[in-house]
C-alpha positions as CSV (number, residue, x, y, z in Angstrom):
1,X,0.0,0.0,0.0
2,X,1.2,3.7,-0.9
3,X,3.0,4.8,2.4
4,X,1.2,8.4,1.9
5,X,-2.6,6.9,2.4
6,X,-3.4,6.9,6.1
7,X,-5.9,4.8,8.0
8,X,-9.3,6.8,8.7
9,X,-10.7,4.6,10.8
10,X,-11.7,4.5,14.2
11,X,-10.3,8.4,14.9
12,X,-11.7,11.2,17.5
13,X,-13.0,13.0,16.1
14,X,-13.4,11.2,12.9
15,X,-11.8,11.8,9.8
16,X,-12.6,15.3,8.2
17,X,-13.8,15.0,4.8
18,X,-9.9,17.0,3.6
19,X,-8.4,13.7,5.1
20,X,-10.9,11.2,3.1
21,X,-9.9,13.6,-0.1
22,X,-6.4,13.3,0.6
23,X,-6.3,9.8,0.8
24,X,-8.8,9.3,-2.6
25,X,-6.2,11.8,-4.5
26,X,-3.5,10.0,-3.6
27,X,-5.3,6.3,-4.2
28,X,-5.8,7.6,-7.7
29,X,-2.3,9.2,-8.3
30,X,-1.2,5.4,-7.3
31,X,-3.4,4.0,-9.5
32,X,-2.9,6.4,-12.7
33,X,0.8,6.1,-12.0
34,X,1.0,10.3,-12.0
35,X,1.2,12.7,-9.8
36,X,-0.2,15.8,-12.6
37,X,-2.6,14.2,-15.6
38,X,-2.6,15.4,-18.6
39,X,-5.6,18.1,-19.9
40,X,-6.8,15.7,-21.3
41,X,-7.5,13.2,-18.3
42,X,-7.7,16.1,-15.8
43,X,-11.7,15.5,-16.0
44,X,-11.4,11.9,-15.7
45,X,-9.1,12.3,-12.8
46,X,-11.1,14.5,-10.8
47,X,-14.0,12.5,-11.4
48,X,-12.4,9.8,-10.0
49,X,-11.0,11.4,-7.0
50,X,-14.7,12.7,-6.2
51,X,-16.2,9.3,-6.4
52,X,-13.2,7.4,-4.8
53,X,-13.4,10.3,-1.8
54,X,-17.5,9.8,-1.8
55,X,-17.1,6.0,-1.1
56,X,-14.3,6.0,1.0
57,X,-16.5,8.8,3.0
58,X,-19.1,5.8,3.4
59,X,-17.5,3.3,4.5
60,X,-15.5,4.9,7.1
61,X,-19.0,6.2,8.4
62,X,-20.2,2.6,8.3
63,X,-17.2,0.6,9.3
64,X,-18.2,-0.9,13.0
65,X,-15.9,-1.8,15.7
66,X,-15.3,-2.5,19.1
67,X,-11.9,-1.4,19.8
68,X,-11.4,2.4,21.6
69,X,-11.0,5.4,19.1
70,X,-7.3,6.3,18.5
71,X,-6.1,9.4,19.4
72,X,-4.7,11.2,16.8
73,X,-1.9,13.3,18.4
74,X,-0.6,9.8,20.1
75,X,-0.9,7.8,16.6
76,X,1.2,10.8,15.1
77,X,4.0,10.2,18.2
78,X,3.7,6.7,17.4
79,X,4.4,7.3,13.5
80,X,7.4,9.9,14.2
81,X,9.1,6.9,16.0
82,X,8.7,4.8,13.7
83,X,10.5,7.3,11.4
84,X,13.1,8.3,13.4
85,X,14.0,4.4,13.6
86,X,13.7,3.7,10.1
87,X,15.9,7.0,8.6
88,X,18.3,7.2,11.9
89,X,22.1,7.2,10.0
């Protein structure tokens, strides 16, 4: 999976609908295998980021479960360790 897409689930407070976008534009930069189209796809590109962003919106409103929320400040500590680890010369 693309390292830029985050997980959206389970969050206080949820994700904001500029987090569900981000993640649909970059699912479809993956996908199209570019970061800018062309004018000629830019349509078809936006239409897809709308309708990948729509769905995702559902189903991270739907999505049950019974685990805590995550808190997002201590998911981001969590992630900058991670880092640190993983580029530390």
């Amino acid at each position: 999976m693309c390292r830029n897409i985050r997980p959206l689930n389970n969050f206080e407070p949820p994700a904001t609908n500029d987090e569900v976008h981000a993640a649909a534009l970059q699912y479809v930069r993956k996908v199209a295998g570019t970061t800018k189209p062309s004018a000629a796809n830019q349509a078809v590109f936006d239409r897809a980021v709308r309708e990948i962003a729509h769905i995702t919106r559902h189903l991270v409103d739907d999505l049950v479960t019974t685990a805590p929320p995550k808190d997002r400040e201590t998911e981001a500590a969590k992630a900058r360790a991670r880092a640190e680890l993983r580029y530390a010369r």
